[in-house]
C-alpha positions, -999 to 999 in steps of 0.1 A, spaced: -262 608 397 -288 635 399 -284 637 440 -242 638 437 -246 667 411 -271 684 432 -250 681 467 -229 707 456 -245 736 441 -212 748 419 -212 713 403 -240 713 382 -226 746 366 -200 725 358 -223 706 329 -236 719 297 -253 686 291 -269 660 309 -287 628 292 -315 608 311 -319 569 300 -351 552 309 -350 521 326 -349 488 309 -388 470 306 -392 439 311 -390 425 279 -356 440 273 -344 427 303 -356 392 294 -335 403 258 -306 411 275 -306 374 297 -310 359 268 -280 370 253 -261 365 280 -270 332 281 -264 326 245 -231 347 250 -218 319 275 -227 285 252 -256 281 278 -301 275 269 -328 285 295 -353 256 295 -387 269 289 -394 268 324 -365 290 330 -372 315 302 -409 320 320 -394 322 357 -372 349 343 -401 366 325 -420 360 358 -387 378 379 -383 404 360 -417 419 356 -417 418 392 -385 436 393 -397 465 370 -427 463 391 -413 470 424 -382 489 410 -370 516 436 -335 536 440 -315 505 439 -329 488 408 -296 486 385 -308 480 351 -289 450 331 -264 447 365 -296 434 382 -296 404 347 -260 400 351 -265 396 391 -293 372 382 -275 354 355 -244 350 375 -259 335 406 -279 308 381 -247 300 368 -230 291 405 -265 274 412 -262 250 380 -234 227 391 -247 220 421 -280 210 408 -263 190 384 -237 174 406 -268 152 419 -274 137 385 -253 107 380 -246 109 342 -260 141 332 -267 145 294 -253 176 271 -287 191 273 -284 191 313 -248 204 312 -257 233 289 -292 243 306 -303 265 330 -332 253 345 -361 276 365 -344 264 397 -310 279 388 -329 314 386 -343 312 419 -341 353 429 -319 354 461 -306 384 475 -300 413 453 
């Protein structure tokens, strides 16, 4: 936002206020998977909860211009959620656990 208001030098006139938000840590990132885990009837196995942790310190490590915040959880969480039934489809008769966990291999990074 700061570069589009400063492109034009009239624009910023044009605001009496502007708000900054710090980025999200890595704990509140962690938070915010979490709930959008809980949000969809789904668990993270322990070794998912840690391979998150793991991702998303690097994440806030490495941030740059295009790190989004909670977009880059949704991202994350939306990929693991295409990832799960096809790691499941290879278990014969997979229990309710199985059906309703995401699993460290579900959160594998992928593109961004």
């Amino acid at each position: 936002m700061r570069e589009f208001i400063d492109s034009n030098p009239g624009l910023r006139s044009r605001f009496a206020n502007f708000i900054e938000f710090e980025d999200y840590d890595a704990d509140e990132l962690q938070l915010i998977l979490e709930r959008m885990v809980e949000d969809h009837s789904y668990s993270l196995s322990d070794a998912a909860r840690g391979r998150a942790r793991q991702l998303f310190a690097e994440l806030v490590e490495q941030r740059n211009a295009s790190f989004s915040n909670a977009r880059d959880v949704r991202n994350l969480f939306e990929r693991a959620m295409a990832r799960h039934p096809n790691r499941l489809a290879k278990v014969a008769q997979p229990s309710r656990t199985e059906l309703i966990s995401l699993e460290a291999e579900d959160l594998e990074h992928g593109s961004r």
